[in-house]
N, CA, C and O atoms as CSV, one atom per row, in Angstrom:
chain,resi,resn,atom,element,x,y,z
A,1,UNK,N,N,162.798,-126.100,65.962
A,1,UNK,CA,C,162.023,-125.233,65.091
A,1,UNK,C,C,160.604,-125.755,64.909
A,1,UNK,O,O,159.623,-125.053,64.665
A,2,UNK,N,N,160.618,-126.934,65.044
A,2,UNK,CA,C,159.268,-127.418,64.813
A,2,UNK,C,C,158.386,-127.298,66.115
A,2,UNK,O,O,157.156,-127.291,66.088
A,3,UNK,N,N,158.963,-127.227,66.974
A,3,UNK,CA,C,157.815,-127.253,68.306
A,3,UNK,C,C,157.599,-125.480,67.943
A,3,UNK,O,O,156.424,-125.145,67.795
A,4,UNK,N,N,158.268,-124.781,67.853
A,4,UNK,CA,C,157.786,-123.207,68.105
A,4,UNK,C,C,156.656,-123.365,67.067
A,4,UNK,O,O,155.546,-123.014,67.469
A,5,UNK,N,N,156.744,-123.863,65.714
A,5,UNK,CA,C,155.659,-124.024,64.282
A,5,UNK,C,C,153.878,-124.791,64.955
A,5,UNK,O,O,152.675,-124.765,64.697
A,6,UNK,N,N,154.888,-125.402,65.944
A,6,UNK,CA,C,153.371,-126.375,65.962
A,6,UNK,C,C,152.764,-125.419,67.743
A,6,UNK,O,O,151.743,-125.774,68.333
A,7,UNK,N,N,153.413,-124.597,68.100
A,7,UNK,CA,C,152.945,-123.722,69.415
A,7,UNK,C,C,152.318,-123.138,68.706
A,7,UNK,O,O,151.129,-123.332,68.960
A,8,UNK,N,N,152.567,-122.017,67.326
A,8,UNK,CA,C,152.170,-121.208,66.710
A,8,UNK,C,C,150.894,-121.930,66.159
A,8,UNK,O,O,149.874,-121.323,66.485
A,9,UNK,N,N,150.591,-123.424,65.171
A,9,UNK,CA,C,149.384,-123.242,65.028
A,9,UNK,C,C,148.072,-123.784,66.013
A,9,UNK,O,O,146.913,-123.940,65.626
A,10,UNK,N,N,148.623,-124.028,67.440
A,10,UNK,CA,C,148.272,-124.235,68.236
A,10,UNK,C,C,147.194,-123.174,68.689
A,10,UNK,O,O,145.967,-123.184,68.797
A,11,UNK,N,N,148.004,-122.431,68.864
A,11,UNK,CA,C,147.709,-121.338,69.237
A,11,UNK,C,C,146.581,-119.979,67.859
A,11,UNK,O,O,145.733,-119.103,68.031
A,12,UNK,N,N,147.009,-120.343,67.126
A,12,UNK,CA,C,146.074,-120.180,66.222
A,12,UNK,C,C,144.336,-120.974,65.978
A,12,UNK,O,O,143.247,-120.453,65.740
A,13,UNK,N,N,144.655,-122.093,66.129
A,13,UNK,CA,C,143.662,-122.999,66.502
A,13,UNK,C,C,142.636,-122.307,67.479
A,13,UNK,O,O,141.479,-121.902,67.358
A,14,UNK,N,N,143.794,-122.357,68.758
A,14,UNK,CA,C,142.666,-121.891,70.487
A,14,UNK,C,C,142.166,-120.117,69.494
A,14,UNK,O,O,141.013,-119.688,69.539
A,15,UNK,N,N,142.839,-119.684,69.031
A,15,UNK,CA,C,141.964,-118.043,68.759
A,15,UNK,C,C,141.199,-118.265,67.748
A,15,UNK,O,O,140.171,-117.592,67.832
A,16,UNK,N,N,141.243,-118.859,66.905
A,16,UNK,CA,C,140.023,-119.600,65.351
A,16,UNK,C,C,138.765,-120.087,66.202
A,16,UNK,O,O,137.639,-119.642,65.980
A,17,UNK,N,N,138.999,-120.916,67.069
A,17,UNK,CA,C,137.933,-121.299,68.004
A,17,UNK,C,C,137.219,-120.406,68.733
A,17,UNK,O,O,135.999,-120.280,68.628
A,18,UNK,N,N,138.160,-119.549,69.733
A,18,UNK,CA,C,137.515,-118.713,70.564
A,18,UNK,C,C,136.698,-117.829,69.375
A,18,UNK,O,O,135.484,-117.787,69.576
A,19,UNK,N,N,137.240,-117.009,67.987
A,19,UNK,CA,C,136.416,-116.490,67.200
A,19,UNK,C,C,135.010,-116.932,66.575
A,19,UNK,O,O,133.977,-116.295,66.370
A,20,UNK,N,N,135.317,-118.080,66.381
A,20,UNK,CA,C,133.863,-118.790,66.141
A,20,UNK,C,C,132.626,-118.798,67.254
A,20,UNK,O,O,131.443,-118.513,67.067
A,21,UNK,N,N,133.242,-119.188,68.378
A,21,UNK,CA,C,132.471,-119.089,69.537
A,21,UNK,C,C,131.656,-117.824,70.031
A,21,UNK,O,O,130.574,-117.996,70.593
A,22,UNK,N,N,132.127,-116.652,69.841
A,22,UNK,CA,C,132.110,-115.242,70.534
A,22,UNK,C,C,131.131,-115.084,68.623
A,22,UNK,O,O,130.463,-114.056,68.740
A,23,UNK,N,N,130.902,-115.625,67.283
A,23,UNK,CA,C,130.300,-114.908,66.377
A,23,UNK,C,C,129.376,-115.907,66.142
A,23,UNK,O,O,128.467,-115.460,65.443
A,24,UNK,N,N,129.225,-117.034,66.418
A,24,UNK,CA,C,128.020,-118.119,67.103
A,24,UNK,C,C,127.492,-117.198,68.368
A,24,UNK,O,O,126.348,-116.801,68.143
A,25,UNK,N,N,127.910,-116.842,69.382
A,25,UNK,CA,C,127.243,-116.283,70.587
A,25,UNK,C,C,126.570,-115.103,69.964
A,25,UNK,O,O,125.345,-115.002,69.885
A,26,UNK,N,N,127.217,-114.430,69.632
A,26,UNK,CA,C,126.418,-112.603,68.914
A,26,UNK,C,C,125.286,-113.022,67.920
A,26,UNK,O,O,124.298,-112.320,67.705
A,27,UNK,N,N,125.566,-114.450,67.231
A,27,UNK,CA,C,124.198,-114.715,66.092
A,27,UNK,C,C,122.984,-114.783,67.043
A,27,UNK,O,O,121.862,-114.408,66.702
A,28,UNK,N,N,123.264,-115.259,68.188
A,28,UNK,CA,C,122.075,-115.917,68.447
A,28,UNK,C,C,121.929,-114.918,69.959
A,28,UNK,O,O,121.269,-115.303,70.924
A,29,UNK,N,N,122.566,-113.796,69.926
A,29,UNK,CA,C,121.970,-113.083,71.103
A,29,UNK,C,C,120.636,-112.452,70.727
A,29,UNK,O,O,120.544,-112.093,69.553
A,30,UNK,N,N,119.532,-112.245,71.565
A,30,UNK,CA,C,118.600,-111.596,71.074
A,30,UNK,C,C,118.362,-110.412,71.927
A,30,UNK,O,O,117.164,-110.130,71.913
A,31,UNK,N,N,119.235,-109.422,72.846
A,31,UNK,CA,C,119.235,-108.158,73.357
A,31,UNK,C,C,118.754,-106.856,72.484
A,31,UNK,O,O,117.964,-105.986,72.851
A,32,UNK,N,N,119.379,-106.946,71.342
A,32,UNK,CA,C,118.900,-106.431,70.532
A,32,UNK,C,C,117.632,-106.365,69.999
A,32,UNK,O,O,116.949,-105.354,69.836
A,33,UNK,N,N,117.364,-107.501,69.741
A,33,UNK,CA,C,115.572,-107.402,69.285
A,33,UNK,C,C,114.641,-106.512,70.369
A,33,UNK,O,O,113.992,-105.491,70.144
A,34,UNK,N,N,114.768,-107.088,71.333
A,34,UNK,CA,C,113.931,-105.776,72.494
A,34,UNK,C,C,113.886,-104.570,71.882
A,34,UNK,O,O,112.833,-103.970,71.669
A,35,UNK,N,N,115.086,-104.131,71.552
A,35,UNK,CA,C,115.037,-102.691,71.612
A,35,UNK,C,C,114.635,-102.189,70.276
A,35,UNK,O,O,114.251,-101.054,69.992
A,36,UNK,N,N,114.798,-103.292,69.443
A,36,UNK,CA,C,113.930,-102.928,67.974
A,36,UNK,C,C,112.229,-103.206,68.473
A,36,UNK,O,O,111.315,-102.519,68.015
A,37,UNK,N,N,112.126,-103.723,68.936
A,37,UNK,CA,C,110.794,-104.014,69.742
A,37,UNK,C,C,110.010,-102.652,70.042
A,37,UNK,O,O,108.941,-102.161,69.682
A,38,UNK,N,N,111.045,-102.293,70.861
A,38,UNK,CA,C,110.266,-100.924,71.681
A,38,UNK,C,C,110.495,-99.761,70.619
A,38,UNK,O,O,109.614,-98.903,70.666
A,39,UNK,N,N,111.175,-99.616,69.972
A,39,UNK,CA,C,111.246,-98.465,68.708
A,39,UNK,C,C,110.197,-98.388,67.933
A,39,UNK,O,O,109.814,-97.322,67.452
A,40,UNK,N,N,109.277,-100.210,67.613
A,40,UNK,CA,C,108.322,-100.244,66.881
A,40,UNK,C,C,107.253,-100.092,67.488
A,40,UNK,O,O,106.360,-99.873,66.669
A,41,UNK,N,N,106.895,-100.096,68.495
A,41,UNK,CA,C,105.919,-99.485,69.962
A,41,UNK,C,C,105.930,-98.014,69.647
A,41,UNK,O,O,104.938,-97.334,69.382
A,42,UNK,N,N,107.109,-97.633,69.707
A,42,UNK,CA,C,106.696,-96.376,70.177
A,42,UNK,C,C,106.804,-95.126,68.929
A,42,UNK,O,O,106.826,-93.896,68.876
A,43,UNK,N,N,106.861,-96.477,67.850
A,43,UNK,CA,C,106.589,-95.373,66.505
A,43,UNK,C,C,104.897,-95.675,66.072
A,43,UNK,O,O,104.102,-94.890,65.557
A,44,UNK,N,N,104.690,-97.122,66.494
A,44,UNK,CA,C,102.876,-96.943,66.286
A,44,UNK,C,C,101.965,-96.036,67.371
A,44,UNK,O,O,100.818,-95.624,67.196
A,45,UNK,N,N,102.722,-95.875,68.403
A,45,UNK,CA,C,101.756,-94.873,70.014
A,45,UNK,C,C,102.280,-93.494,68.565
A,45,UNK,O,O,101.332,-93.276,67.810
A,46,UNK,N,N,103.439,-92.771,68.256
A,46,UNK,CA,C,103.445,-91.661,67.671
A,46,UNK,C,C,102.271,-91.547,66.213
A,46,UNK,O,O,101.553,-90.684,65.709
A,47,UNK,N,N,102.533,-92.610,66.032
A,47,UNK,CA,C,100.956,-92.264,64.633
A,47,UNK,C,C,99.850,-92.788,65.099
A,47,UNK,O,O,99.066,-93.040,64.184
A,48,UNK,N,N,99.387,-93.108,66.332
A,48,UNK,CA,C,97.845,-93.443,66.974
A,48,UNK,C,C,97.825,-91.569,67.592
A,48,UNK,O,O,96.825,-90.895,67.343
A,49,UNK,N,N,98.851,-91.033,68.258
A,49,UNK,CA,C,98.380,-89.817,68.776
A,49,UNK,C,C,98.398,-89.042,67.563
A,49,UNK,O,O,97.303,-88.481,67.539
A,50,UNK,N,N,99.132,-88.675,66.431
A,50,UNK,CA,C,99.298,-87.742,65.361
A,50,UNK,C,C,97.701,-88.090,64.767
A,50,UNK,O,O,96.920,-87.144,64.672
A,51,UNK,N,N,97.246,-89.488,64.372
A,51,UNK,CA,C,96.222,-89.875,63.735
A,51,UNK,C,C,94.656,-88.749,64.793
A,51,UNK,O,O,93.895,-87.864,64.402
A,52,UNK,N,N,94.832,-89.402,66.088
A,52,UNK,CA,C,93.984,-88.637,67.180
A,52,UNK,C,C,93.742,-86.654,67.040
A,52,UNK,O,O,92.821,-85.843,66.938
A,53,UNK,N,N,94.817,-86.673,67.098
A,53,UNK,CA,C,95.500,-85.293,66.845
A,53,UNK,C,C,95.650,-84.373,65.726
A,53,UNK,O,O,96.568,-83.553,65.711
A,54,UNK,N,N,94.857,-84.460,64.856
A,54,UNK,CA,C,95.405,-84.402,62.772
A,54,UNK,C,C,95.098,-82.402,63.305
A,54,UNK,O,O,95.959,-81.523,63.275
A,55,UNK,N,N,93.973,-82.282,63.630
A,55,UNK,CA,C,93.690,-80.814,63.833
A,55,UNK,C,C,94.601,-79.424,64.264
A,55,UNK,O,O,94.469,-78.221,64.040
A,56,UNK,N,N,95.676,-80.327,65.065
A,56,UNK,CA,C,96.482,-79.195,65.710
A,56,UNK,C,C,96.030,-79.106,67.309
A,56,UNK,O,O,96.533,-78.311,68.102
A,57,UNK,N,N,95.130,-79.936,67.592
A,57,UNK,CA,C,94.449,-79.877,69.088
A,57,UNK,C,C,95.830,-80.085,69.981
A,57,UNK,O,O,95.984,-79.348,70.954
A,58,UNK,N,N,97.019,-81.255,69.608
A,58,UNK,CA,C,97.805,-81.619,70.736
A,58,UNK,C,C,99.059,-80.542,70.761
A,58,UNK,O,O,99.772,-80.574,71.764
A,59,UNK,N,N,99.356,-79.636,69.773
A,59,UNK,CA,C,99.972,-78.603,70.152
A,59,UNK,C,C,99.334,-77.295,70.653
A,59,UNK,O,O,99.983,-76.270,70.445
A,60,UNK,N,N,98.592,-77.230,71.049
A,60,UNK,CA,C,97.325,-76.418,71.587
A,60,UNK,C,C,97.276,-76.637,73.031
A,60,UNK,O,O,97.279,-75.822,73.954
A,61,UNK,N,N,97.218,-78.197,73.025
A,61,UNK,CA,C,97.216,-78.723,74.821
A,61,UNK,C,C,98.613,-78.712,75.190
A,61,UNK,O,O,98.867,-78.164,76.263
A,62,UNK,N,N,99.668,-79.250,74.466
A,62,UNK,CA,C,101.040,-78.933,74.708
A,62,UNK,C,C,101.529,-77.807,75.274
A,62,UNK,O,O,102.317,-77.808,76.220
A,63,UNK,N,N,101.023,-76.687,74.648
A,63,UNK,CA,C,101.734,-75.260,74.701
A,63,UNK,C,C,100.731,-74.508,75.997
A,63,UNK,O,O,101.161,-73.554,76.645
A,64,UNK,N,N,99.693,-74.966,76.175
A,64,UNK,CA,C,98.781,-74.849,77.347
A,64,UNK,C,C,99.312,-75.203,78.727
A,64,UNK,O,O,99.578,-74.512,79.710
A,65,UNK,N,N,99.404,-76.989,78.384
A,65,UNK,CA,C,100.203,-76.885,79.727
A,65,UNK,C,C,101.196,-76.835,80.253
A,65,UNK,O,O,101.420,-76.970,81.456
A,66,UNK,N,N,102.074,-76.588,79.219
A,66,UNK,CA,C,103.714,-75.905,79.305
A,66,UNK,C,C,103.878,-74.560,79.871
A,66,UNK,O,O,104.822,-74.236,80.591
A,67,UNK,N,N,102.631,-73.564,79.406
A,67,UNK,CA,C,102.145,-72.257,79.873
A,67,UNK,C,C,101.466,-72.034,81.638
A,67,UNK,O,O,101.621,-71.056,82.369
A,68,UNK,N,N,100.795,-73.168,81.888
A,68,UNK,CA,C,100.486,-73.476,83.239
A,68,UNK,C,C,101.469,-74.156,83.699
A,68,UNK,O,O,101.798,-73.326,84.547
A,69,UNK,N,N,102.113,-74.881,83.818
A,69,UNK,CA,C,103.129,-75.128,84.546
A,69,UNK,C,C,104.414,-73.721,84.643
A,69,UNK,O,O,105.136,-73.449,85.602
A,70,UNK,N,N,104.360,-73.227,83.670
A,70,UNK,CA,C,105.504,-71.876,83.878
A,70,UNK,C,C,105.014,-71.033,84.678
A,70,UNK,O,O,105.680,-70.252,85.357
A,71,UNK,N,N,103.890,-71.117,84.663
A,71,UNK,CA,C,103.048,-69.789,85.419
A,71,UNK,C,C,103.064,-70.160,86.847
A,71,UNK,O,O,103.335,-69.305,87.690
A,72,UNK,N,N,102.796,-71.367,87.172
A,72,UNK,CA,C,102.871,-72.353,88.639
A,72,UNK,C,C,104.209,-72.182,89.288
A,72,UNK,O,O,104.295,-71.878,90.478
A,73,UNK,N,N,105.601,-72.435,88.270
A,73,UNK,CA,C,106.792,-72.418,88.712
A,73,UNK,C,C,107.172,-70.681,89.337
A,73,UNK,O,O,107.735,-70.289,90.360
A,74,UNK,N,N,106.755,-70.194,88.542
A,74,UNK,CA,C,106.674,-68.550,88.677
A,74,UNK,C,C,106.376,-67.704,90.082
A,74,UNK,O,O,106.945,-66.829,90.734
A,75,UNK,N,N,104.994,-68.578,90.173
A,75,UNK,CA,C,104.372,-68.242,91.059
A,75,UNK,C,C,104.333,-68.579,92.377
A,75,UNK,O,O,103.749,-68.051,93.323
A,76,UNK,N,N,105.260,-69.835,92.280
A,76,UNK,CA,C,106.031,-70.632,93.491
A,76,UNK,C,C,107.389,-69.952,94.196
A,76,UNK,O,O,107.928,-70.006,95.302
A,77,UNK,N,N,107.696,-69.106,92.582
A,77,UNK,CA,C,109.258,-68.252,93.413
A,77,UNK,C,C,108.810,-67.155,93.750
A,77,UNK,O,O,109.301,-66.973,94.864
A,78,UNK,N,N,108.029,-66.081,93.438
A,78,UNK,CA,C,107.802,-64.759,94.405
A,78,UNK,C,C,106.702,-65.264,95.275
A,78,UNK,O,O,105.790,-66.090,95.234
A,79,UNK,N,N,107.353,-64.147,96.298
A,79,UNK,CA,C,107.241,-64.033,97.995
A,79,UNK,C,C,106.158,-63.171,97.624
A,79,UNK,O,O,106.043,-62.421,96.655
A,80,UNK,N,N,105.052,-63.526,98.993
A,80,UNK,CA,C,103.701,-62.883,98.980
A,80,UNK,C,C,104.455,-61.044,100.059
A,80,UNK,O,O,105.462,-61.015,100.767
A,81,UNK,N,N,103.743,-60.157,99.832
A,81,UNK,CA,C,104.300,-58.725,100.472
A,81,UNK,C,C,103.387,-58.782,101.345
A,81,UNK,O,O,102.195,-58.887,101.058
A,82,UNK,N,N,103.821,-58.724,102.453
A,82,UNK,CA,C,102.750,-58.511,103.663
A,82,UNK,C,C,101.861,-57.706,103.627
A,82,UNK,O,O,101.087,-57.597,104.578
């Protein structure tokens, strides 16, 4: 009875360990930070263009060349009539 008691906290031991190891490894991963990185990039580029932009000018150019490009795609699918 005693060897199965002492397998059991044996074995408790090796998984207490492996847990520590694997929440030591995740403290100190830094994959994550990148990507908080680039979120904070690309929320200061969104208020440098809104700041640029206060007038309504970039939905103006938006809807412009969304309008030329439809017109291009358009004009790429009908066939010229001899």
């Amino acid at each position: 009875m005693t060897d199965v008691i002492t397998h059991f906290k044996r074995k408790n031991e090796i998984i207490m360990k492996n847990l520590i190891n694997k929440l030591v490894s995740f403290y100190h991963d830094q994959r994550g930070v990148t990507a908080v990185e680039y979120a904070i990039i690309a929320v200061a580029m969104s208020a440098i263009v809104l700041a640029v932009y206060t007038n309504g000018d970039l939905g103006t150019a938006m809807t412009d060349a969304m309008s030329t490009v439809s017109e291009n795609i358009t004009g790429a699918k009908t066939v010229p009539t001899p």
